[in-house]
C-alpha positions in Angstrom: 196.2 164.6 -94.4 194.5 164.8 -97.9 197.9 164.9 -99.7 198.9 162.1 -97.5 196.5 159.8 -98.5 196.6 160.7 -102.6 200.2 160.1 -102.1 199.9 156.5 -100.6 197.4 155.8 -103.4 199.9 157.2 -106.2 202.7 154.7 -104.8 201.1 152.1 -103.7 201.4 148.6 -105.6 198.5 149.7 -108.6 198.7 147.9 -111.4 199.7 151.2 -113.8 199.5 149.0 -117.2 195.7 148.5 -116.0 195.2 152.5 -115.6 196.7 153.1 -118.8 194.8 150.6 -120.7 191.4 152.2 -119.1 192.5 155.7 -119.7 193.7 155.4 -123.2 190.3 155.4 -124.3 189.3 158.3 -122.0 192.2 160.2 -123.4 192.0 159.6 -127.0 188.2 160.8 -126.7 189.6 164.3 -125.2 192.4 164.2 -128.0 189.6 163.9 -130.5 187.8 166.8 -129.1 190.6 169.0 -129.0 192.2 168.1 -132.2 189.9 167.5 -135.3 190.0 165.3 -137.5 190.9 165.5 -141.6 187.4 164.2 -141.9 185.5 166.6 -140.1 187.3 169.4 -142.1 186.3 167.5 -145.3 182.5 167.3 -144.2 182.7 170.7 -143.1 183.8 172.3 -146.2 180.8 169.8 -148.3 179.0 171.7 -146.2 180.2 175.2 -146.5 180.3 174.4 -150.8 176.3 173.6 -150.2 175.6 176.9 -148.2 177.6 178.3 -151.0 175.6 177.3 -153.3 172.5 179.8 -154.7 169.1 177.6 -155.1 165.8 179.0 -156.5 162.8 177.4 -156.6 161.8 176.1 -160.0 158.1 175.2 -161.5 157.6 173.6 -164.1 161.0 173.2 -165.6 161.3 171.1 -168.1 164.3 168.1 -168.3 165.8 167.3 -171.7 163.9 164.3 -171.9 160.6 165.5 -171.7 160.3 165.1 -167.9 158.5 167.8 -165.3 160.8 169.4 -162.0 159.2 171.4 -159.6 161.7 172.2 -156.5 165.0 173.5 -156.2 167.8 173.7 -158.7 171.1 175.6 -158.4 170.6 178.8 -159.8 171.7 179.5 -163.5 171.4 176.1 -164.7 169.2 172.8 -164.5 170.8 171.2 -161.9 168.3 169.7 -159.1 169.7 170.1 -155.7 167.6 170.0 -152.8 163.9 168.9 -152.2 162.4 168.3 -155.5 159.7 166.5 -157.6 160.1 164.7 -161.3 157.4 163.8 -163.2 158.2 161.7 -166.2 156.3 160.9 -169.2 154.3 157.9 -168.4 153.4 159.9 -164.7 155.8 158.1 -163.1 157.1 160.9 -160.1 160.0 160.7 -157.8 160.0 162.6 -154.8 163.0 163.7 -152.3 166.5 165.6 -151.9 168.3 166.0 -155.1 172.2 166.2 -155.0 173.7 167.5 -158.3 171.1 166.2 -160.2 170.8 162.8 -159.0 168.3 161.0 -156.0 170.8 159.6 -154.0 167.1 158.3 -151.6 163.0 159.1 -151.9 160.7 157.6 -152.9 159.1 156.3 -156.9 155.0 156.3 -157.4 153.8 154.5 -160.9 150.3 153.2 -160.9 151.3 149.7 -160.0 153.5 150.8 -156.6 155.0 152.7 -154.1 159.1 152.4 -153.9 161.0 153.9 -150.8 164.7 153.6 -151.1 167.9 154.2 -152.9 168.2 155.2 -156.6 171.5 154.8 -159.0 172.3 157.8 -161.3 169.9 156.1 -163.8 166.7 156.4 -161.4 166.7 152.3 -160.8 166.2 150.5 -157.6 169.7 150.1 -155.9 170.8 149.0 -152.9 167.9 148.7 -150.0 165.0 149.4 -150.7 160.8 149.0 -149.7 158.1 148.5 -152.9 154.5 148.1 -151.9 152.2 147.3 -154.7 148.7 149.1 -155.3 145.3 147.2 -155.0 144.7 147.1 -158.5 148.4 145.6 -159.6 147.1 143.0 -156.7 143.6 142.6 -158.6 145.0 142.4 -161.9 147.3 139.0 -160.6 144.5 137.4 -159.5 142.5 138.2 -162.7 145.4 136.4 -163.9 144.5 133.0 -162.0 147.5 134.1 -159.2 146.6 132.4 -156.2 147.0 135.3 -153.0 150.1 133.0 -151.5 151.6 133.8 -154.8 151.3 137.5 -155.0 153.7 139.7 -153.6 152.0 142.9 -151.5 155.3 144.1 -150.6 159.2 143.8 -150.6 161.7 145.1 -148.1 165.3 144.1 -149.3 168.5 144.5 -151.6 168.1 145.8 -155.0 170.6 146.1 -158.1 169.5 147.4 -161.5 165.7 147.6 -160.3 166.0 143.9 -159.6 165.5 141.9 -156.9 169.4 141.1 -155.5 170.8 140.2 -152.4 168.6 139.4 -149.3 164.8 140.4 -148.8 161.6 139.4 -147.4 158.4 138.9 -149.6 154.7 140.1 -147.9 152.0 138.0 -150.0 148.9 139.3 -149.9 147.2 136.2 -148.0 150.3 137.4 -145.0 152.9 134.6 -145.9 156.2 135.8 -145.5 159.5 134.1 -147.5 162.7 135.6 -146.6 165.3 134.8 -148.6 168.7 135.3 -151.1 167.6 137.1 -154.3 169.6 136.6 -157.5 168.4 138.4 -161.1 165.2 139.0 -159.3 164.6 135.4 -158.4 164.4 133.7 -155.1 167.4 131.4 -155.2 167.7 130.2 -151.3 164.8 130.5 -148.9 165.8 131.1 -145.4 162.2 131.0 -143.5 158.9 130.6 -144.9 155.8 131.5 -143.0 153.0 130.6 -145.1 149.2 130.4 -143.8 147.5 127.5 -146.3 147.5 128.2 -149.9 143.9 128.1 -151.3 
């Protein structure tokens, strides 16, 4: 009786180009499962090469240009890799997960700010990134005559060359927001503006 009706229903008038088109999906998933792709096999054997890799932990180690590591390097040589900490010259530090030698993302402290984002092979803002300014930079604008709609608390957006590039959103210390397009650093369109009065 079962058979019966699973019969009717495998020759009755379905619309089979509909079933296909709703299962090829279904099926390709399964495919995928079964069969790898070249992809996975290259991100698996990244990470096999990393496991492969011999890290000690490093304090102290000083960089050719006079700069302080403390974290992991690959053992035998001076290359970061892995969680680590540079302390340059003028006490700037940058903080996160090395990969042969450079900070692909962490984070930049100086005495003016804090930067959270993506780095170039040079160390410079690139790509998206946050900065947040300290009190004192803040202070030292409006010892400057800087009115607080002027002054720039913090900036969430596109960077190229430790420049403002691209699109971003300015947080003024008074809470004015300008979002906007950002070329050599400087706001060229404005999109929205919230602004509370200027004083």
């Amino acid at each position: 009786m079962l058979i019966d009706k699973f019969r009717d229903l495998i020759f009755s008038d379905f619309d089979w180009k509909k079933i296909l088109m709703y299962s090829l999906p279904v099926v390709s998933f399964i495919i995928g499962l079964l069969v790898p792709s070249p992809l996975f096999d290259r991100l698996r054997k990244e990470v096999v090469a990393d496991e492969e890799l011999q890290l000690v932990e490093v304090t102290g180690l000083i960089m050719s240009d006079g700069s302080r590591y403390d974290g992991s390097v690959i053992k035998g040589t001076k290359t970061r890799q892995g969680y680590g900490r540079l302390t340059t010259a003028d006490s700037t530090v940058y903080e996160g997960n090395w990969r042969n030698d450079e900070l692909p993302y962490g984070q930049r402290t100086t005495s003016s700010s804090v930067y959270r984002g993506r780095f170039d092979k040079e160390l410079n803002n690139e790509g998206f990134g946050i900065i947040e300014y300290s009190e004192a930079f803040m202070n030292g604008k409006k010892k400057q005559g800087k009115a607080e709609c002027d002054i720039v608390k913090k900036y969430i957006g596109n960077w190229h060359k430790n420049v403002k590039q691209g699109l971003g959103r300015s947080v003024k210390m008074d809470g004015s927001m300008d979002f906007g397009k950002y070329k050599n650093g400087t706001e060229v369109s404005q999109v929205n503006k919230y602004q509370l009065a200027c004083l």
